[in-house]
C-alpha positions, 0 to 999 in steps of 0.5 A, a space after each residue: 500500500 503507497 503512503 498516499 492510501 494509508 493517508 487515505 485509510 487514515 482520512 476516511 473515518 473524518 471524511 468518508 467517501 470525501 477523503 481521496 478527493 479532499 486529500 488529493 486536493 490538499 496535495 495540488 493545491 497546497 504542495 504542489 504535488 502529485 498524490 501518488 509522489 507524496 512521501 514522508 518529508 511531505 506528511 508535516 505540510 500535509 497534516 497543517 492543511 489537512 487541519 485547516 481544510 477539515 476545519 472548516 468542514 467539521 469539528 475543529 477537534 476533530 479536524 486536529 485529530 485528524 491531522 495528528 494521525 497524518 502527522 504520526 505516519 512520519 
């Protein structure tokens, strides 16, 4: 399994059936990246937007949850 799919595994009970999209999202916009070139290095920026992105869709505890999970695959 790549990086990027745990982060989706990891993602989807926050986002559902959202999670690849959100996080394929969250790669483009913000670092600039493929989803399928996402590495470890990447997981910190990666964790920061999916934390602001979330939080404006859920719970913003739930949202940092999230995004320590992210960060805690690095």
């Amino acid at each position: 399994m790549s990086l990027y799919e745990t982060v989706v595994n990891t993602g989807k009970p926050y986002l559902g059936p959202a999670a690849e999209s959100f996080i394929a999202r969250q790669c483009k916009s913000h670092l600039k990246i493929d989803p399928a070139a996402l590495s470890r290095p990447h997981l910190k920026e990666l964790a920061k937007w999916m934390e602001i992105g979330g939080g404006l869709i859920m719970d913003s505890a739930k949202a940092a949850e999230m995004a320590k999970k992210i960060l805690a695959l690095s």
